[in-house]
N, C-alpha and C positions, 0 to 999 in steps of 0.2 A: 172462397175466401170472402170475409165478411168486408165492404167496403167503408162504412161512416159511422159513427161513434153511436148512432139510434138504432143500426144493426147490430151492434155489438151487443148491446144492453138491452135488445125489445124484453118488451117486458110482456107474459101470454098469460092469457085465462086458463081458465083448466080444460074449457071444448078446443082452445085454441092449442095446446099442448098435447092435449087428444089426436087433434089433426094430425100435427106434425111428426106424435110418434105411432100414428095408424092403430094405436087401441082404445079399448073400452074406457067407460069413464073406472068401472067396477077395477078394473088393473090400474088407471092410473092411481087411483087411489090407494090400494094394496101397497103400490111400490113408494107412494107417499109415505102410507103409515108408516112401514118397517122402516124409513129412513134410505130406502135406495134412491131416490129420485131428489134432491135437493127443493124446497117448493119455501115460498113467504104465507105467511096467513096475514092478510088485511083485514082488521077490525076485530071482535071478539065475538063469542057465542056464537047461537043461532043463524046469526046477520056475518059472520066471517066469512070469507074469498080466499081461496089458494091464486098463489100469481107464483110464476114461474118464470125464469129466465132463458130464453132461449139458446143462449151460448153455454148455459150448462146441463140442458136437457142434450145438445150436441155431443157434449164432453163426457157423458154418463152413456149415448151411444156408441160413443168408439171406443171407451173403455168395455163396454161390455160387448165387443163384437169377438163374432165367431171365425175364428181362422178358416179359410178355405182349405178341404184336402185336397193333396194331388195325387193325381190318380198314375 
């Protein structure tokens, strides 16, 4: 559980969003383009930044988790 209002809202770079979902920059990106991964772009062109929110790079993992079978 997330505890203070600058948790809620951190706001990640795209290595930092890398980290946290343990892949390549080359997937983060893919899942950017097509629209799966919710992402900001700061500034325009060439000179542009994807920034990401960490509460909804969460929300987009437990939405797309995979049920455990039982055996």
């Amino acid at each position: 559980m997330l505890n203070s209002e600058s948790e809620k809202d951190e706001i990640l770079t795209s290595r930092e969003a890398q980290r946290l979902l343990k892949i390549g920059r080359t997937k983060l990106w893919a899942l950017t383009k097509d629209g799966s991964l919710p992402a900001y772009r700061i500034g325009e062109g060439k000179t542009s930044a994807l920034r990401y929110k960490k509460t909804e790079l969460i929300r987009w993992l437990d939405a797309n988790r995979i049920a455990a079978r039982r055996e």
